[in-house]
RODO-2510 file (C-alpha; in nm, 4 decimals, decimal comma):
residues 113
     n   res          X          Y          Z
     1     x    -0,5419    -0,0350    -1,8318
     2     x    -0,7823     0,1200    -1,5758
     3     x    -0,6228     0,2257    -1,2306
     4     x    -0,9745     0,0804    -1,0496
     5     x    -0,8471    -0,1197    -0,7652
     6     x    -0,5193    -0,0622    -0,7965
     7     x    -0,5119     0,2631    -0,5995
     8     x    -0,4159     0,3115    -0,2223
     9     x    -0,6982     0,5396    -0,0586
    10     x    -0,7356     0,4820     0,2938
    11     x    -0,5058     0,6179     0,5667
    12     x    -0,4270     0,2380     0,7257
    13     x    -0,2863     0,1458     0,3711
    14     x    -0,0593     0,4245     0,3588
    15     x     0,0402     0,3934     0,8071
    16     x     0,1086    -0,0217     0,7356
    17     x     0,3257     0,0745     0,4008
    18     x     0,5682     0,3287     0,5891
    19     x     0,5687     0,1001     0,9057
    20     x     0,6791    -0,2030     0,7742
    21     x     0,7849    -0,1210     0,3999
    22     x     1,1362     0,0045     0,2692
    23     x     1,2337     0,2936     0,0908
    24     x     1,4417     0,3917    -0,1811
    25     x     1,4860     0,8028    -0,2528
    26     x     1,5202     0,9634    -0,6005
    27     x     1,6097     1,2725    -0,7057
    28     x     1,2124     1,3679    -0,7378
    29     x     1,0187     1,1194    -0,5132
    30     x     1,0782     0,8839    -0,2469
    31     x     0,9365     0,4865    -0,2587
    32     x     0,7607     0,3390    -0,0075
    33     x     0,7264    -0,0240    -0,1203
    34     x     0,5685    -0,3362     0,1385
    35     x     0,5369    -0,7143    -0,0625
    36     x     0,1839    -0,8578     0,0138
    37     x     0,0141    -1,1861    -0,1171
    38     x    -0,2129    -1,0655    -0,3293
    39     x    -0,1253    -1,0734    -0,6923
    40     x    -0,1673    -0,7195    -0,7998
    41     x     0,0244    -0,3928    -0,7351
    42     x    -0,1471    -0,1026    -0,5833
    43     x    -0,0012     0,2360    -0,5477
    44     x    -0,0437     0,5564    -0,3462
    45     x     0,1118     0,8804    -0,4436
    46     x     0,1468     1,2052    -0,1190
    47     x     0,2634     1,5558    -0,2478
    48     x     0,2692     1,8058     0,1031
    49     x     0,1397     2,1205     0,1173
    50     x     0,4916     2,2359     0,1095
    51     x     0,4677     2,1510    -0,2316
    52     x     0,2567     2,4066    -0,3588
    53     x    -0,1622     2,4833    -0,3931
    54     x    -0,4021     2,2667    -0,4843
    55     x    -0,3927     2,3372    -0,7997
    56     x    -0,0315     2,2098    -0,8255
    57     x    -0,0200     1,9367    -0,6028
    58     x    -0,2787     1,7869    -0,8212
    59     x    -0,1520     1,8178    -1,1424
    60     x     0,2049     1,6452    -0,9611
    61     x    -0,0261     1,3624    -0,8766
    62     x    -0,1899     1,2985    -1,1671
    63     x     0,1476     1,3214    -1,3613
    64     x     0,2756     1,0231    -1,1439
    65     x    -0,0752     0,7905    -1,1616
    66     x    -0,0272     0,8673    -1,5905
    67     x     0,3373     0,7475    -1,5316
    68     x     0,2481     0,3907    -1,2689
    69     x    -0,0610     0,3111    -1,5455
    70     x     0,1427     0,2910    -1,8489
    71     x     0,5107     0,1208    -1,6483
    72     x     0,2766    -0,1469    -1,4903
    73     x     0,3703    -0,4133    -1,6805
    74     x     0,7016    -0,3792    -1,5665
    75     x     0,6862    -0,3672    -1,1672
    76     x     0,6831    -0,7617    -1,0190
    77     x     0,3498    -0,8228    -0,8983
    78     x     0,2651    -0,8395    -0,5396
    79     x     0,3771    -0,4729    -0,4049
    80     x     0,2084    -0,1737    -0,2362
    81     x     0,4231     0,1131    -0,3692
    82     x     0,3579     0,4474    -0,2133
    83     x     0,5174     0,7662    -0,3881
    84     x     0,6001     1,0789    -0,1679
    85     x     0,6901     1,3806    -0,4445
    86     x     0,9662     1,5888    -0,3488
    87     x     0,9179     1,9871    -0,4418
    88     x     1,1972     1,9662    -0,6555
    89     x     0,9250     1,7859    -0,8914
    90     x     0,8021     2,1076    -0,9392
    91     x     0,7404     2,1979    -1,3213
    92     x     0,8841     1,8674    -1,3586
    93     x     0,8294     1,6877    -1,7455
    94     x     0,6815     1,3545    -1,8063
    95     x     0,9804     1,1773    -1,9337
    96     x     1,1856     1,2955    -1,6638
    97     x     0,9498     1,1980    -1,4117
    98     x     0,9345     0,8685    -1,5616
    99     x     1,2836     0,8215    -1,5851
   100     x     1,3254     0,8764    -1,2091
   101     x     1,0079     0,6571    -1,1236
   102     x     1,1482     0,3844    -1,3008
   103     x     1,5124     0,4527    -1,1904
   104     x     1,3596     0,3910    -0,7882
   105     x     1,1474     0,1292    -0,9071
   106     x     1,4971    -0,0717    -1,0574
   107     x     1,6586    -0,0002    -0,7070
   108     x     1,3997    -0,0241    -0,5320
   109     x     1,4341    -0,4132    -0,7040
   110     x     1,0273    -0,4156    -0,7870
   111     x     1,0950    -0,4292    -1,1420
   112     x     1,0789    -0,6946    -1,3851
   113     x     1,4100    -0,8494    -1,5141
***
């Protein structure tokens, strides 16, 4: 599956999700999530320059895109998610950050039953 149009880019997207959506905190990100009508599920990931250079905050973000493109099937349609990396997530694994995404996402109630 190809992440085209399923990404949150502009600044509005990101404002309207932490005005109006909920959020759910996990030990390495926090979950902005906002139902809309449309049928698809879009997502926006934020790492701060707290976090670390460039360099790193990149390689955090691309870690969590990998880890939303292969769990899509299982998030409910219908949701702008936006994912706000904690520094903890630093040096952080891909199956742990994937058990924590998907730990929020089950709280967070956007996953499939």
């Amino acid at each position: 599956m190809r992440l085209r149009g399923k990404l949150l880019k502009k600044n509005r997207e990101f404002l309207r999700v932490y005005r109006h959506g909920r959020t759910v905190a996990g030990r390495y990100c926090v979950l902005y999530f906002l139902p809309h009508e449309d049928n698809t599920t879009r997502v926006g990931i934020s790492v701060s320059k707290k976090v670390g250079n460039s360099v790193v905050r990149h390689r955090l973000k691309r870690l969590y895109k990998e880890v939303f493109r292969l769990n899509y099937g299982k998030i409910r349609p219908g949701f702008d998610l936006v994912i706000i990396v904690r520094r903890r997530a630093l040096g952080l694994t891909f199956s742990l950050c994937q058990e924590d995404f998907l730990a929020v996402l089950a709280r967070a109630g956007v996953t499939l039953k």
